[in-house]
N, C-alpha and C positions, 0 to 999 in steps of 0.2 A: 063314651068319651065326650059326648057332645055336653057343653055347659061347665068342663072344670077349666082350673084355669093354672094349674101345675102347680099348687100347694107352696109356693113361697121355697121352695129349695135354692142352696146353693150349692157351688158342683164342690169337691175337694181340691181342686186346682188353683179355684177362684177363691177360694178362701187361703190358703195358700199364698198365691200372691197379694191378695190384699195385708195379708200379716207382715209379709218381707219388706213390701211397699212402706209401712209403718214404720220397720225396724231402720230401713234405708233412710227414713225420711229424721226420725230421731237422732242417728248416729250422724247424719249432714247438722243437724242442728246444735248439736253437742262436739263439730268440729269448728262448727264457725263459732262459738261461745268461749271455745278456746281460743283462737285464735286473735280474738278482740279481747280476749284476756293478756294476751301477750302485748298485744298492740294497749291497750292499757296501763299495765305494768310497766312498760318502758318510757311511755308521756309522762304518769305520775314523777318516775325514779328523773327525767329530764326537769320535770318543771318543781321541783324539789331539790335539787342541785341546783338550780338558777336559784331559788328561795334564798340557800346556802353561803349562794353568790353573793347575795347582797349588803350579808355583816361585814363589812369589813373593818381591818384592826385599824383605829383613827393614831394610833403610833406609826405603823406603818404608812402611812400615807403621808404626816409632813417629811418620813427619810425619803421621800420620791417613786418608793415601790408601793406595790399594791399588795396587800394580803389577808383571808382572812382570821377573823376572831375565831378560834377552831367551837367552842363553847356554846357563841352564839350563832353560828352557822351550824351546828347540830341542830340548836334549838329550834331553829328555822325550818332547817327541814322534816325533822320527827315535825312542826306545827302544821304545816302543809300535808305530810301523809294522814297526820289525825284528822284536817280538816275533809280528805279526798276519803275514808273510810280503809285507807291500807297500814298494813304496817310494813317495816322495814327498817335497814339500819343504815347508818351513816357515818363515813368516815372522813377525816382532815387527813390525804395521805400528802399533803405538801402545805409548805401555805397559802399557796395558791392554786391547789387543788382540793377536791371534794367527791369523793364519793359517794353513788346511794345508792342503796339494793332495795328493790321493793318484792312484796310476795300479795297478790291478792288470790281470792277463793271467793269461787262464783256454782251455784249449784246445778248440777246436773238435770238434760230433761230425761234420755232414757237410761243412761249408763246407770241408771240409779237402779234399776232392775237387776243387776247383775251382779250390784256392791257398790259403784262406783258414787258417791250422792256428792262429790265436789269434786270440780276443777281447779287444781290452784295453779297459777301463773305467776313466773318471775321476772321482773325485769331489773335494768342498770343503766345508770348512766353516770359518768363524769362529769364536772362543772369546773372550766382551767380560766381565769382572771388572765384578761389578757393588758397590756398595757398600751395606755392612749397616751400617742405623741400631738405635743400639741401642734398648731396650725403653723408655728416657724420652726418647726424641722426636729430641731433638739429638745430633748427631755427635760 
């Protein structure tokens, strides 16, 4: 016995847990990749609705209300999703409202073993034109 020096083994336990270790530490990374996927998905669908916000109809504005152009507040928003890499859809449910759904797909690090090779994440937000009284009271 004198001079070896135990051949490089590993026990089966220890193998074992270093595999689970792996599995655990993947499945943690592929829940937080979701998770900023959602946190993702609902910024875009927010600041894509603001985008939306910003057409507004110039008819409506000399009658004293605010509202937008339904057409070019689409455009606004599908341009902001094209620009951020999502896609998504967008609706005029008032005139002064806006809709937008977004859907992004983000690739898996282990679920991809199993079938899983993407995360997709959805989010939504509303965009409501609120009206500015001005500085003497009445509109």
């Amino acid at each position: 016995m004198r001079g070896e020096r135990g051949g490089g083994a590993v026990s089966a336990p220890m193998a074992i847990c270093v595999l689970a270790m792996i599995v655990v530490i993947g499945l943690a990374l592929d829940g937080v990749r979701a998770a900023q996927g959602l946190a993702r998905a609902d910024a875009l669908a927010e600041e894509a609705a603001r985008a939306a916000g910003q057409a507004l109809d110039p008819a409506s504005l000399t009658g004293g209300a605010a509202a937008v152009d339904p057409s070019a507040a689409a455009d606004e928003a599908r341009a902001y999703l094209t620009a951020a890499g999502a896609r998504g859809t967008v609706t005029v449910v008032a005139p002064d409202r806006i809709r937008v759904e977004v859907t992004i797909e983000r690739p898996t690090v282990l679920l991809g073993l199993i079938g899983r090779t993407v995360i997709t994440s959805r989010g939504s937000a509303e965009a409501v034109l609120v009206p500015v009284i001005p500085q003497g009271g009445a509109p």
